[in-house]
N, C-alpha and C positions, 0 to 999 in steps of 0.2 A: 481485604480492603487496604486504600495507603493510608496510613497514618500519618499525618504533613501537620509537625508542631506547628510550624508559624503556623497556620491558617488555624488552626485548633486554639492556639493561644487567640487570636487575635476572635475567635465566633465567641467562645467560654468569656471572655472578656464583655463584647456585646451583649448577648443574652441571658449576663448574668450564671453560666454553668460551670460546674463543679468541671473541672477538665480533667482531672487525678480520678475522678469517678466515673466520668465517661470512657475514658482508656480503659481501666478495669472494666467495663462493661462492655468494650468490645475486644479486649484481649485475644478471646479466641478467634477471632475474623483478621486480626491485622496480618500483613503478610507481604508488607513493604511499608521503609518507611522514608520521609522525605525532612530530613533535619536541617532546619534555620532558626535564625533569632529574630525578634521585633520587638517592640516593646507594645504588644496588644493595644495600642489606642488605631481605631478604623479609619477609614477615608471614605468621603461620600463620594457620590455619581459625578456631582462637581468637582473634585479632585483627581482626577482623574492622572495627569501626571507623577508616578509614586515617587519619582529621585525629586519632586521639588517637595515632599511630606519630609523625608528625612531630617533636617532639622528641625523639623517639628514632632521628632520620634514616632510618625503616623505613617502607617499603611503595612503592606506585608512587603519588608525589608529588604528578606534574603540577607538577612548580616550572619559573618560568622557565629556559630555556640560560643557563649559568654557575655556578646557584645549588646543585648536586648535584655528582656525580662522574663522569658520561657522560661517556667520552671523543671527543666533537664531532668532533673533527677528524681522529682516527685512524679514527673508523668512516666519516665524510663522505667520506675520502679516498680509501674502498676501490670506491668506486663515483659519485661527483657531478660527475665531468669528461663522462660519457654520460647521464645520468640526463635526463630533460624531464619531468620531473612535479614536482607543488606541494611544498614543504613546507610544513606544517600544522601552526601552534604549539597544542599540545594540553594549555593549561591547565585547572586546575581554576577555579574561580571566585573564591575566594579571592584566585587573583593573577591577577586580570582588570587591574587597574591595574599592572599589570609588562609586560603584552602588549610595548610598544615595547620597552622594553628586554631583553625577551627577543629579541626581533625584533632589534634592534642588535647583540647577545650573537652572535648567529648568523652576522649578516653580515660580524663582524668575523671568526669562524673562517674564511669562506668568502675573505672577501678573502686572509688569510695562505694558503690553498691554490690563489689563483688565480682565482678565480670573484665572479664578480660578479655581484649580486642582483639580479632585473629587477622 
């Protein structure tokens, strides 16, 4: 399965679910994954346009790791000590000029839980 934090922050958020515990519980199925930031508040059917939620810290961002409220390191931690697949920084384009530092953003969770970026 892909594992895609923003959209995982932003459902665990909705429906009220433990997201640190749903990773854990699919641990053994993940096998790609798709890293961005949001700050988990939704957007309805009516909003439809996601770059005019941003000021409003709503919808599924694509902001660089750091820049939202994904807990990185609690959900990373429930499964990236066995994991052997990519992660894949899944910006929008707007922050195409942030890629590295998102990319840094990450490595430096990874290094606090032990892992090192190859």
């Amino acid at each position: 399965m892909t594992l895609d934090f923003g959209h995982l922050h932003l459902s665990a958020r909705y429906y009220h679910l433990d997201a640190a515990e749903e990773v854990r519980a699919a641990a053994p199925f993940i096998a790609h994954c798709h890293v961005h930031d949001n700050f988990g508040r939704s957007v309805y059917y009516t909003e439809k346009i996601q770059t005019h939620q941003i000021p409003f810290g709503k919808g599924d961002a694509h902001m660089p790791v750091g820049w939202g409220s994904v807990p990185f390191d609690v959900l990373l931690d429930g499964f990236i000590r066995d994991y052997d697949g990519l992660l894949i920084c899944e910006l929008r384009s707007r922050y195409f000029e942030r890629t590295g530092e998102s990319a840094e953003n990450l490595a430096a969770i990874l290094e606090k839980l032990g892992i090192r970026m190859r």
